[in-house]
N, CA, C and O atoms as a Maestro MAE file, in Angstrom:
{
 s_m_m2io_version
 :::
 2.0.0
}

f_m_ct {
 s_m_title
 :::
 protein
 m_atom[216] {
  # First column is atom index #
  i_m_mmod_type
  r_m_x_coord
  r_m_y_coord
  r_m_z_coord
  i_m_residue_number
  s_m_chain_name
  s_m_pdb_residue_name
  s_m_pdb_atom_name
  i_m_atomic_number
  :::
  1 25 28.295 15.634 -19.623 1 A "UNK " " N  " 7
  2 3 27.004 15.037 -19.925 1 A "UNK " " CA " 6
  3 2 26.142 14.988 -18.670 1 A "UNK " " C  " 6
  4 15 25.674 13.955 -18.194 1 A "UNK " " O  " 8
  5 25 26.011 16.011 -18.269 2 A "UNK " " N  " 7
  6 3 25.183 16.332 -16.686 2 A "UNK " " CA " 6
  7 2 23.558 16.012 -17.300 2 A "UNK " " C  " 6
  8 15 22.840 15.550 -16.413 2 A "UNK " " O  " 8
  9 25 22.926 16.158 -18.524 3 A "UNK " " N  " 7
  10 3 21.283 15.756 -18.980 3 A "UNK " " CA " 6
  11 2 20.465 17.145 -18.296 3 A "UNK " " C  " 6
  12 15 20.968 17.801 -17.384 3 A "UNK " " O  " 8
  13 25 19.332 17.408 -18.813 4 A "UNK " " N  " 7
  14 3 18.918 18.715 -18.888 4 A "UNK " " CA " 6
  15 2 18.119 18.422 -17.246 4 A "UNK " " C  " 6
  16 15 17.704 17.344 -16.822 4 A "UNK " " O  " 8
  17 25 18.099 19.354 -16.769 5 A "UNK " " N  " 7
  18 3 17.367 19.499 -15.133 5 A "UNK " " CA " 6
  19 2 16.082 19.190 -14.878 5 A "UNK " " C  " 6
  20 15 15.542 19.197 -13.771 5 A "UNK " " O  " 8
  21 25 15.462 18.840 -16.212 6 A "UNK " " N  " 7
  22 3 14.317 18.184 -15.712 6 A "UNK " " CA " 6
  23 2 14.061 16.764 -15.884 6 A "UNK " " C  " 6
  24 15 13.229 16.109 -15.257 6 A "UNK " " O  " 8
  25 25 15.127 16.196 -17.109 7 A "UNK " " N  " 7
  26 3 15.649 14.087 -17.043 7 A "UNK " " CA " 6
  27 2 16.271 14.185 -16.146 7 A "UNK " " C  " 6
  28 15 16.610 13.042 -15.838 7 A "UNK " " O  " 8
  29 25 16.849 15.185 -15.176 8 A "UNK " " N  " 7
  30 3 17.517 14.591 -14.127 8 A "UNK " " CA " 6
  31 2 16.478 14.621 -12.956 8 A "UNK " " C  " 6
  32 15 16.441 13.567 -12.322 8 A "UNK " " O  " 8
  33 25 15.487 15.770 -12.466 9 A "UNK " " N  " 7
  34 3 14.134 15.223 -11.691 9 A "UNK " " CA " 6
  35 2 13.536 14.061 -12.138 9 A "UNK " " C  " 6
  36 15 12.821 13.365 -11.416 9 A "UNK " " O  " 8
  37 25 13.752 13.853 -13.119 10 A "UNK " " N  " 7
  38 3 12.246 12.362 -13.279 10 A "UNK " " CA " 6
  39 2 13.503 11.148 -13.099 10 A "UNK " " C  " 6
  40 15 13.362 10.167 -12.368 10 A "UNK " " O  " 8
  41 25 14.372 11.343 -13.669 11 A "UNK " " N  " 7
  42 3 15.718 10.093 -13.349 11 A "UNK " " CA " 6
  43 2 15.516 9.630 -10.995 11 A "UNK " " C  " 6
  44 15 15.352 8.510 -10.510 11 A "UNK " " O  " 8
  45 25 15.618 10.834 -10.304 12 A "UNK " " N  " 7
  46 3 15.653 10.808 -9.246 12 A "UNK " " CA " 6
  47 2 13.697 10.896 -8.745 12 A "UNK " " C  " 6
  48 15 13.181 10.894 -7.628 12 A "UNK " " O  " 8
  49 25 13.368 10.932 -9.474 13 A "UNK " " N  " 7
  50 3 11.584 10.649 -9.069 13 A "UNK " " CA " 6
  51 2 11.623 8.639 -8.896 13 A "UNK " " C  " 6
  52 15 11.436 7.802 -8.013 13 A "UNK " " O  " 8
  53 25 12.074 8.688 -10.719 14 A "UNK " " N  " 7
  54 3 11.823 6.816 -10.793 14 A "UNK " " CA " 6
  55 2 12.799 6.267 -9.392 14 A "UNK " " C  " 6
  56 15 12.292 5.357 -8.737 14 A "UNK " " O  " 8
  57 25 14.293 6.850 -8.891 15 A "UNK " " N  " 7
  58 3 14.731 6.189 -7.674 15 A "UNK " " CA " 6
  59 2 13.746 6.008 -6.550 15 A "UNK " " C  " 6
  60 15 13.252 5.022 -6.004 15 A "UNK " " O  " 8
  61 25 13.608 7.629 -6.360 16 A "UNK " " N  " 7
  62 3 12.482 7.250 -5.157 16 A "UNK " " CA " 6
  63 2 11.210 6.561 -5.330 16 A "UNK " " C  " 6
  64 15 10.863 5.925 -4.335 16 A "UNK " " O  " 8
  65 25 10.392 6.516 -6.369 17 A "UNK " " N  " 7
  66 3 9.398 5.224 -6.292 17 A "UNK " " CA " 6
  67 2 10.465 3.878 -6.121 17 A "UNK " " C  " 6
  68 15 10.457 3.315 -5.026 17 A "UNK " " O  " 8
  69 25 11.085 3.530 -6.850 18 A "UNK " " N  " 7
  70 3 12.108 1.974 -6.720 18 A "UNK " " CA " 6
  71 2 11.987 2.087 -5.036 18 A "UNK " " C  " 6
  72 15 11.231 1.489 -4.271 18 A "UNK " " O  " 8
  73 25 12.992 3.052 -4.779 19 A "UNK " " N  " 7
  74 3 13.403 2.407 -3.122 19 A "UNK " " CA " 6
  75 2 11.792 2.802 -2.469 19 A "UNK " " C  " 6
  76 15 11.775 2.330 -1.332 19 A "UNK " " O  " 8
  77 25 10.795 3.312 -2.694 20 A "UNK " " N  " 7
  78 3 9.648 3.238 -1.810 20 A "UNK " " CA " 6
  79 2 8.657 1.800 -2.408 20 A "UNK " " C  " 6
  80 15 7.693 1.237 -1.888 20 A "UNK " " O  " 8
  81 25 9.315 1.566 -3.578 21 A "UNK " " N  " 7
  82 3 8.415 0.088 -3.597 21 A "UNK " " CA " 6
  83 2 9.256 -1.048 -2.741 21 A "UNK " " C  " 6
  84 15 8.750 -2.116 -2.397 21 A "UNK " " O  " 8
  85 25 10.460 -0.705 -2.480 22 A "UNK " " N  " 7
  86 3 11.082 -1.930 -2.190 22 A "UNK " " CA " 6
  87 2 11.068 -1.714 -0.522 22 A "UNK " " C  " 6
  88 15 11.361 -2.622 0.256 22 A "UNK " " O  " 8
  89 25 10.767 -0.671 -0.197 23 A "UNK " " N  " 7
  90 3 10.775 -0.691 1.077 23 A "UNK " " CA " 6
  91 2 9.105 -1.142 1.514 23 A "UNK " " C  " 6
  92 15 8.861 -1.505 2.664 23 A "UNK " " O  " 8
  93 25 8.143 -1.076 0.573 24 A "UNK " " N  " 7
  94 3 6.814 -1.558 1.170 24 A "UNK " " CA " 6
  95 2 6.853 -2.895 1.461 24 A "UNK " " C  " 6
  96 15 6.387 -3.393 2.486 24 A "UNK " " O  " 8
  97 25 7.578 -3.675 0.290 25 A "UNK " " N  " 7
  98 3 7.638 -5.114 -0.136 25 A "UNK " " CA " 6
  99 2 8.503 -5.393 1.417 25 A "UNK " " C  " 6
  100 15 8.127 -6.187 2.279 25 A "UNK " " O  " 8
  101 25 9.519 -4.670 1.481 26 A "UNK " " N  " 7
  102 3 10.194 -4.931 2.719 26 A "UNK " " CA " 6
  103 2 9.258 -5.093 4.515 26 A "UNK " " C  " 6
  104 15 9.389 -5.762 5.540 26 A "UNK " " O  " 8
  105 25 8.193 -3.835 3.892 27 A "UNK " " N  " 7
  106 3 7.608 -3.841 5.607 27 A "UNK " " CA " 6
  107 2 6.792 -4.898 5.570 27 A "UNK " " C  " 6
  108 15 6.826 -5.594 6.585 27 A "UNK " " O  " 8
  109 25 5.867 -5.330 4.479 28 A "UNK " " N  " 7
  110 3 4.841 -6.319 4.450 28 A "UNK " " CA " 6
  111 2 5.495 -7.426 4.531 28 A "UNK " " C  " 6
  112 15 4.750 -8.402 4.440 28 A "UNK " " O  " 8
  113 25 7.176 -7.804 4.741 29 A "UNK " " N  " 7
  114 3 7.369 -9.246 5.176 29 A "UNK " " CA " 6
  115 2 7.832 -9.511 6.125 29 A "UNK " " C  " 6
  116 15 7.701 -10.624 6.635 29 A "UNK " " O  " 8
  117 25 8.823 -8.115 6.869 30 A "UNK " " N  " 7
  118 3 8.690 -7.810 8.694 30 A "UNK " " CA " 6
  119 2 7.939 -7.241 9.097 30 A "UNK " " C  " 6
  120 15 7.873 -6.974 10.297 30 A "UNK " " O  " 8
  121 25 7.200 -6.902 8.318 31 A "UNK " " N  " 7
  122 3 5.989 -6.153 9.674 31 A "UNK " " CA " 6
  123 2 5.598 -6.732 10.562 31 A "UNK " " C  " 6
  124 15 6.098 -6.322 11.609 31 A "UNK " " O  " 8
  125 25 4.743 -7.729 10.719 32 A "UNK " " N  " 7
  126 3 4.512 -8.879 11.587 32 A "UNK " " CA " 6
  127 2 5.434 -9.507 12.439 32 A "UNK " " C  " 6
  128 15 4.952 -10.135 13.381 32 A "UNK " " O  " 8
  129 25 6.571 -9.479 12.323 33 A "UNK " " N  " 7
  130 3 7.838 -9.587 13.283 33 A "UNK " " CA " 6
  131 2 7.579 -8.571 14.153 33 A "UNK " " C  " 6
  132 15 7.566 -9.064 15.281 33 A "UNK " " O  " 8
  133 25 7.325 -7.167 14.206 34 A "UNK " " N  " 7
  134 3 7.581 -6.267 15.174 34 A "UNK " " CA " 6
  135 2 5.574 -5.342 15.374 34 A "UNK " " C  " 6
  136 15 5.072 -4.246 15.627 34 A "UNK " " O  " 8
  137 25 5.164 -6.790 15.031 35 A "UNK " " N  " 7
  138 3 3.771 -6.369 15.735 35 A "UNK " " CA " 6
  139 2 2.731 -5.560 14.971 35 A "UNK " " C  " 6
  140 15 1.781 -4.987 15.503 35 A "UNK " " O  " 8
  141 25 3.112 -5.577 13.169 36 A "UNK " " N  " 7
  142 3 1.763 -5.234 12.503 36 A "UNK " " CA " 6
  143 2 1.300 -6.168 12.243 36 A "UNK " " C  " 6
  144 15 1.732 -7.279 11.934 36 A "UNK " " O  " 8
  145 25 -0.251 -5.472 12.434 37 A "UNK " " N  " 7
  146 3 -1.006 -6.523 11.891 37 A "UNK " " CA " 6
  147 2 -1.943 -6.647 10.644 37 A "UNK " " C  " 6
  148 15 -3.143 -6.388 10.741 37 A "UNK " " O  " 8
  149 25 -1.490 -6.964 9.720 38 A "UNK " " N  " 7
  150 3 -2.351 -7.180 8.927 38 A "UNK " " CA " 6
  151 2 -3.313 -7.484 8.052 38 A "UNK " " C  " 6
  152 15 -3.507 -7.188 6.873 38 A "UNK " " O  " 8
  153 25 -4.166 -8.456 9.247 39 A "UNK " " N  " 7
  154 3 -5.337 -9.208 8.829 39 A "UNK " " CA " 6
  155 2 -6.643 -8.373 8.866 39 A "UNK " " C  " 6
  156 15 -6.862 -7.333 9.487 39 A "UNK " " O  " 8
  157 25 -7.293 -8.943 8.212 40 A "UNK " " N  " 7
  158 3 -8.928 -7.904 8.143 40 A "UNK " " CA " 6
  159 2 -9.555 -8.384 9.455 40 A "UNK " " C  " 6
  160 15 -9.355 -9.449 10.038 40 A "UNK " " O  " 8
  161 25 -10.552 -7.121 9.875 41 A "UNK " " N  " 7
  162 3 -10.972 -7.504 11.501 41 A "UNK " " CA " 6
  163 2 -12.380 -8.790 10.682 41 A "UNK " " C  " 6
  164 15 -13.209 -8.684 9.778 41 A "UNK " " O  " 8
  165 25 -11.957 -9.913 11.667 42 A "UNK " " N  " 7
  166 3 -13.414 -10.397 11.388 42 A "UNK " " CA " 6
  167 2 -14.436 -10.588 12.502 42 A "UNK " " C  " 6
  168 15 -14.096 -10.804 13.666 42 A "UNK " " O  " 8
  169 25 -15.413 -10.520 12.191 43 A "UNK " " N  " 7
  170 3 -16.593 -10.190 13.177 43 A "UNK " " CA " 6
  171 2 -18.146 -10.215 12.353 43 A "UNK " " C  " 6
  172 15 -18.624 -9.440 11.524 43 A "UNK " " O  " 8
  173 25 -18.494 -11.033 12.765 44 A "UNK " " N  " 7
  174 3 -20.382 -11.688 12.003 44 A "UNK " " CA " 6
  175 2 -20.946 -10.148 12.783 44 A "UNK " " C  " 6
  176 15 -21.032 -9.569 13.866 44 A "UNK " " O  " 8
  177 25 -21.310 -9.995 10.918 45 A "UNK " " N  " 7
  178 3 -22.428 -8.881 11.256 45 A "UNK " " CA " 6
  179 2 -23.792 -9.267 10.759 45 A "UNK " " C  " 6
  180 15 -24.180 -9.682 9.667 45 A "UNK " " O  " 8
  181 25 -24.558 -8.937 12.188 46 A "UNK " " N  " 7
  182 3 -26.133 -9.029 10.822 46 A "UNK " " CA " 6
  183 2 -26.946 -7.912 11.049 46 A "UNK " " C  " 6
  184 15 -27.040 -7.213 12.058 46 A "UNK " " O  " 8
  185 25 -27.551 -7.840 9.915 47 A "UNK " " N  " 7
  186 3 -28.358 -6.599 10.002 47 A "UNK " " CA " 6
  187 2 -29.771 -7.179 9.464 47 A "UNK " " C  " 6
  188 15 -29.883 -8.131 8.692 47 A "UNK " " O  " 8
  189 25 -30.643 -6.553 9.923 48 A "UNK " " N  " 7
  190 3 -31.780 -7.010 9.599 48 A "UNK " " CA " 6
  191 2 -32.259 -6.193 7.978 48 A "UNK " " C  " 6
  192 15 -31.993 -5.062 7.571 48 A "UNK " " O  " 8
  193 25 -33.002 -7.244 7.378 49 A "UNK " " N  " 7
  194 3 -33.288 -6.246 5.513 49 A "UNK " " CA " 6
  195 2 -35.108 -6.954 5.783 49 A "UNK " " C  " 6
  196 15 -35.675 -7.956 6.219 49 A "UNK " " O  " 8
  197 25 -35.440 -5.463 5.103 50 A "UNK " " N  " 7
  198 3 -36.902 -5.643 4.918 50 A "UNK " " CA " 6
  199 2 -36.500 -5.374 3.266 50 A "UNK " " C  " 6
  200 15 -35.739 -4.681 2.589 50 A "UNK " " O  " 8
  201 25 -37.676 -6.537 3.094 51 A "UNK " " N  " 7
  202 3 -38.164 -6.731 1.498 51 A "UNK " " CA " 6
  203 2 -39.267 -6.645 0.558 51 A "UNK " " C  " 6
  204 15 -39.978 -7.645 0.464 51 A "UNK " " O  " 8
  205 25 -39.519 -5.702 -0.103 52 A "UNK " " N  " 7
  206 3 -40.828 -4.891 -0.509 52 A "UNK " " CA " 6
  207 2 -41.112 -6.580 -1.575 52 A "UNK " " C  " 6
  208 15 -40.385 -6.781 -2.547 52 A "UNK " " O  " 8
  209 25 -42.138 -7.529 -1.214 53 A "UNK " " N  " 7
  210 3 -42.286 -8.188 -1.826 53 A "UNK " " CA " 6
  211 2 -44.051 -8.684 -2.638 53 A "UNK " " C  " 6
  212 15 -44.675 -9.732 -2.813 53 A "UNK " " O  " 8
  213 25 -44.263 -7.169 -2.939 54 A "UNK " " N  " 7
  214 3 -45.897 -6.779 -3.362 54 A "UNK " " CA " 6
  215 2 -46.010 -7.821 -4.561 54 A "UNK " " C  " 6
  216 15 -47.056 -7.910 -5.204 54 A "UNK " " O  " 8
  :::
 }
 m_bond[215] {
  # First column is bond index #
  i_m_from
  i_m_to
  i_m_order
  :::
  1 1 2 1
  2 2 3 1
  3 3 4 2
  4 3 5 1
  5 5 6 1
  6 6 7 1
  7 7 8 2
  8 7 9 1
  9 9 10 1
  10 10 11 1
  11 11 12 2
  12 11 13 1
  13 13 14 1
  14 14 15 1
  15 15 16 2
  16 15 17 1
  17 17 18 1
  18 18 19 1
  19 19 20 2
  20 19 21 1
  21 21 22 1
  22 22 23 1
  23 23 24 2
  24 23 25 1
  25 25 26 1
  26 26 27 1
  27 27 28 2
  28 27 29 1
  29 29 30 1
  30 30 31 1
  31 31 32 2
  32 31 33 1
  33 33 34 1
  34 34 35 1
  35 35 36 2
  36 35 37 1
  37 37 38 1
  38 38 39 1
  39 39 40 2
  40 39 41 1
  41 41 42 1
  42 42 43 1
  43 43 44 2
  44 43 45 1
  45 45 46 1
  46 46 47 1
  47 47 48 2
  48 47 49 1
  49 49 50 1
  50 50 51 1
  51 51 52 2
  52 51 53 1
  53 53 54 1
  54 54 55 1
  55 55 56 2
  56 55 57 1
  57 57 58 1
  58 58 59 1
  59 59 60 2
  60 59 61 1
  61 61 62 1
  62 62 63 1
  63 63 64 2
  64 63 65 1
  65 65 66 1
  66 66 67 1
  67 67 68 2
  68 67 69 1
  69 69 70 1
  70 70 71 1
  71 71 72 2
  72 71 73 1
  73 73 74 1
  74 74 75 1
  75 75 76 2
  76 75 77 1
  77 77 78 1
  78 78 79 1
  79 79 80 2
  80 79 81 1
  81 81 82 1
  82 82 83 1
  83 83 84 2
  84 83 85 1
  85 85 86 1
  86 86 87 1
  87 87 88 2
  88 87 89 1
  89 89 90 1
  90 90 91 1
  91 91 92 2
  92 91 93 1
  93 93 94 1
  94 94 95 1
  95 95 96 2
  96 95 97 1
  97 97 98 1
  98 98 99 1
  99 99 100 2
  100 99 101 1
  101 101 102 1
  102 102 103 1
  103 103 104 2
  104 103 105 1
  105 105 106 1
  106 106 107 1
  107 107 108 2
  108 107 109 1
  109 109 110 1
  110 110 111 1
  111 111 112 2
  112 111 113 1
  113 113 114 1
  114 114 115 1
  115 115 116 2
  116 115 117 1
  117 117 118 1
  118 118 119 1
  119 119 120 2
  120 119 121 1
  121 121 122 1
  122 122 123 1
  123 123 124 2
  124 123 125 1
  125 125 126 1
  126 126 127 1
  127 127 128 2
  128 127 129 1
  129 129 130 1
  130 130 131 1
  131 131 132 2
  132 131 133 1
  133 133 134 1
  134 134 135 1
  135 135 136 2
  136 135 137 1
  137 137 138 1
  138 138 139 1
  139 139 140 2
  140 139 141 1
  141 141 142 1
  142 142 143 1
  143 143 144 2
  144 143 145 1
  145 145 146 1
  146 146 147 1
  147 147 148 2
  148 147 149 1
  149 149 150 1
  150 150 151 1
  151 151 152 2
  152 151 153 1
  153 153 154 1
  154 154 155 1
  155 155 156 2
  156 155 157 1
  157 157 158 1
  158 158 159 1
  159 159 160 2
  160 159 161 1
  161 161 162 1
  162 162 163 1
  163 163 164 2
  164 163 165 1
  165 165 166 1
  166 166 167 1
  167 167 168 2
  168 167 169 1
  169 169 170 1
  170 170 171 1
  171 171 172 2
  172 171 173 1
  173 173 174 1
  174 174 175 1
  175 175 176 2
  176 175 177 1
  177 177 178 1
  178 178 179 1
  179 179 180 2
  180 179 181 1
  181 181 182 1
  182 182 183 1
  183 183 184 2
  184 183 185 1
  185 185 186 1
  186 186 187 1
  187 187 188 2
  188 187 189 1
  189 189 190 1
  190 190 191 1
  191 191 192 2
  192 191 193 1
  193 193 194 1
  194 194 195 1
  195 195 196 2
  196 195 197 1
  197 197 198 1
  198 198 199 1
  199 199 200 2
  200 199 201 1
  201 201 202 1
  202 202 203 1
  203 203 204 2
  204 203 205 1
  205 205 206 1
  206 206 207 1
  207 207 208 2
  208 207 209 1
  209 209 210 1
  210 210 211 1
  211 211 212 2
  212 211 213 1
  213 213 214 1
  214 214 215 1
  215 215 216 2
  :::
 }
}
């Protein structure tokens, strides 16, 4: 019962998404242990707006 060669590509597709979701979930909770960072840059921007107010 080896399953035809192409349920066995999508059988080993769904592994590799599993272990690449579990390894994201994994970096996003050490990442920051070994120096990512992942906060948004903040920094006040202004820009000036002209307003057509005829």
């Amino acid at each position: 019962m080896s399953g035809t060669p192409m349920g066995r590509l999508i059988k080993y597709f769904l592994y590799l998404v599993v272990l690449a979701t579990i390894g994201l979930v994994i970096y996003a909770y050490v990442g920051p242990w070994f120096g990512a960072d992942f906060d948004a840059p903040t920094a006040e921007v202004r820009k000036p707006v002209v307003l057509n107010a005829d």
